[in-house]
Structure formats: structure tokens, C-alpha cells
N, C-alpha and C positions, 0 to 999 in steps of 0.2 A: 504494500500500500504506500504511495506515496501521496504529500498534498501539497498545490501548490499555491504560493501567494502572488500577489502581484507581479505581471511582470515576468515570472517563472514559465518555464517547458519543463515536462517531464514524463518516462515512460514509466509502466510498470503493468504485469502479465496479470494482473487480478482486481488492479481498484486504483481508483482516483481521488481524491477530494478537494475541493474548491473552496477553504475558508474564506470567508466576509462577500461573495459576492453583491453587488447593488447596481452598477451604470456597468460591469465591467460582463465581459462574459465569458465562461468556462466552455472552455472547447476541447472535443476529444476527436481524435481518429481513429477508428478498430483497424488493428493488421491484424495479420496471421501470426503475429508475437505476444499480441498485449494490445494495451491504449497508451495512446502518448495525448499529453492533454497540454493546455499553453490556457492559464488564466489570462487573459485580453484585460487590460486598460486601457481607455480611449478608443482611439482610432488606430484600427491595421493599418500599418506604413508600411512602406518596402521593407526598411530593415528589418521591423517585427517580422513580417511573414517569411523573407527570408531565413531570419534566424529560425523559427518553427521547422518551414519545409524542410531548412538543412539539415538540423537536428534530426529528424524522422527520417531522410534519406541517406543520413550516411550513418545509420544505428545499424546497430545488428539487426535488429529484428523491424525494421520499416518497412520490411516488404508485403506485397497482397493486403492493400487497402480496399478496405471492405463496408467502410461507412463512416459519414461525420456526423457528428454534432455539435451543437451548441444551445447554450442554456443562456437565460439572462431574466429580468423582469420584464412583461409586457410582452406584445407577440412580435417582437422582433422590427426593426426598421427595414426600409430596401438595401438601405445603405449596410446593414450587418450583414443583411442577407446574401450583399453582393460580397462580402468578406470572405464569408464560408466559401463563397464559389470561385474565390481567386487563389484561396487557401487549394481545394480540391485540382481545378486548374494545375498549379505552379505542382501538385501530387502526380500529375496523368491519372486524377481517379473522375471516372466519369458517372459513379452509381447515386445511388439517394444520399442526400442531405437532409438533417434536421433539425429544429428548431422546438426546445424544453421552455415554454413561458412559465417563468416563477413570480405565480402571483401571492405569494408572503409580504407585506409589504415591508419595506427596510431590508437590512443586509440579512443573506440565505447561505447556508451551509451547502453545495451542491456537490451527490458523491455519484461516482459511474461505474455500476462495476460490469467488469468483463462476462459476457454470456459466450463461452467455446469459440475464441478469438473469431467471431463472425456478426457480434452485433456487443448490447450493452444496454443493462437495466440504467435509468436513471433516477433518481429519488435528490427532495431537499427537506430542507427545515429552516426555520428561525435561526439566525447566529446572535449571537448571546455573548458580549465583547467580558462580560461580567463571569460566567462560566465558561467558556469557549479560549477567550483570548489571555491565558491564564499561563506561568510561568511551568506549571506543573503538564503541559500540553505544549510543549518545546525544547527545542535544545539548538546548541550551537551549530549555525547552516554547517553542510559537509558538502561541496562539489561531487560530482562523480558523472560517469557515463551514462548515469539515468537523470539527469536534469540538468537544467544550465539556463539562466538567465537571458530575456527576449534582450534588453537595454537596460543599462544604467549598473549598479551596483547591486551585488547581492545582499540580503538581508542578513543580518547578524546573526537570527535566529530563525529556524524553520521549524512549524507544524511537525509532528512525530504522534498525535495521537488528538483523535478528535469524536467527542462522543458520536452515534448513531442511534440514539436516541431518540424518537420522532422520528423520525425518517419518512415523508409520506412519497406516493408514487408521481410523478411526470411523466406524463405522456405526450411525448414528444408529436409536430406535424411534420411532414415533408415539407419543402421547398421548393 
């Protein structure tokens, strides 16, 4: 399980999670390895998507891409929507896309887990900066081959454990 915060890319063969989402959106791509997921601030730029694509293209396991998503509040702009599809584009993946509206209002917990590297349940909840954002639910970031920052500087501390708790289902639309 990995989770990522702002800014952050990351793979892993059984689950994702998405602390504090709100403007920002949690995006996953299913391969034939795992999910690799890239919590989105702002606006997709070149460099972000660069950085995502490349990270997923020159992983071990980024190959046979098999579906996106993305999560966020409200049912999505054109403009995200065209994100996903530049993201998928810059992949050569040409299958479904989709879109998880999280209507919780305020920041949302969002977690993906892997269904037999071929698709992926998604669920959220309530984030809770008061139980959630808590010293005992982190530790000192650690780099590695499964994640690595879209822009700017890594966080001092990363996510290692996040209740699931609540969890309710999302059901995502196509695109």
C-alpha cells in the first residue's frame, strides 16, 4: 500500500490512497503490474504529465495498461477530463476512462484498490486533518523506485498508514 500526497506519483501491486483530497484529483492507471496513481494539484502541465507518463513507462511493471481513473469532487470539468485523455494519449492507451465524483463535501480520503491487475474498486470518506493528519500516521518520506515527486520538493514526511474506516463505494462514469 502506498499513499500519496500532493504532488506525488507512485506504484504499488495492491492499493493506493489519496490523503486530503479537495480541488486536487487522485488519478490511477491499472497495468498488468499494479496501479501507479499521481495525486494532481492544479492544473496538468507538461512537466506534471511528463513526469507521471515517464515514471509509468520506464517502471518495471508499466506495461499493459488496462484503465484510468480519476477521482475528485463534483462531476468533473472538460478541462480534467481532457487531462485524463492527454495523460492516456502520451500512455498509447486507447481503452475506457473514468471519472469517481466525490460528493463528501470538504477534503476526502480516496483509496483504489487493485481488482487482478485488470481494473480497481474505488471507495472514499471524510478526511479528518484532526484524526487522519496525525504524527502517529507518518514517518520520514523515503524515495525509492515506487514513487517520486510530479514538481517541487519532497515532503519531509509521508503517509504510512491511514485509517479505512468509512470507506463508502464510488462509482465511477466513463468518459
Amino acid at each position: 500500500m502506498v499513499y500519496l500526497c500532493e504532488r506525488e506519483i507512485g506504484f504499488d501491486g495492491t492499493a493506493i490512497g489519496f490523503p486530503s483530497v479537495l480541488g486536487c484529483r487522485a488519478i490511477v492507471v491499472v497495468t498488468g503490474g499494479g496501479l501507479f496513481g499521481f495525486h494532481l494539484n492544479g492544473t496538468l502541465s507538461t512537466a506534471k504529465r511528463n513526469a507521471f507518463v515517464g515514471f509509468i513507462t520506464t517502471h518495471a511493471h508499466g506495461n499493459v495498461r488496462r484503465a484510468v481513473y480519476a477521482a475528485s469532487t463534483g462531476v468533473g470539468f472538460k478541462a480534467d477530463h481532457d487531462e485524463l485523455r492527454a495523460i492516456a494519449q502520451d500512455l498509447g492507451y486507447t481503452g475506457a476512462i473514468y471519472w469517481g465524483s466525490l460528493s463528501t463535501a470538504g477534503s476526502v480520503y480516496v483509496h483504489y484498490q487493485d481488482v487482478n491487475h485488470t481494473t480497481c474498486t474505488l471507495t472514499s470518506r471524510a478526511w479528518d486533518d484532526a484524526t487522519d493528519s496525525v504524527d502517529g500516521n507518518k514517518t520520514p518520506y523515503v524515495a525509492g523506485p515506487n514513487r517520486a515527486i510530479a514538481n517541487g520538493a519532497a515532503p519531509t514526511r509521508m503517509y504510512n498508514n491511514v485509517s479505512t474506516v468509512g470507506l463508502k463505494a464510488v462509482y465511477p462514469t466513463k468518459i
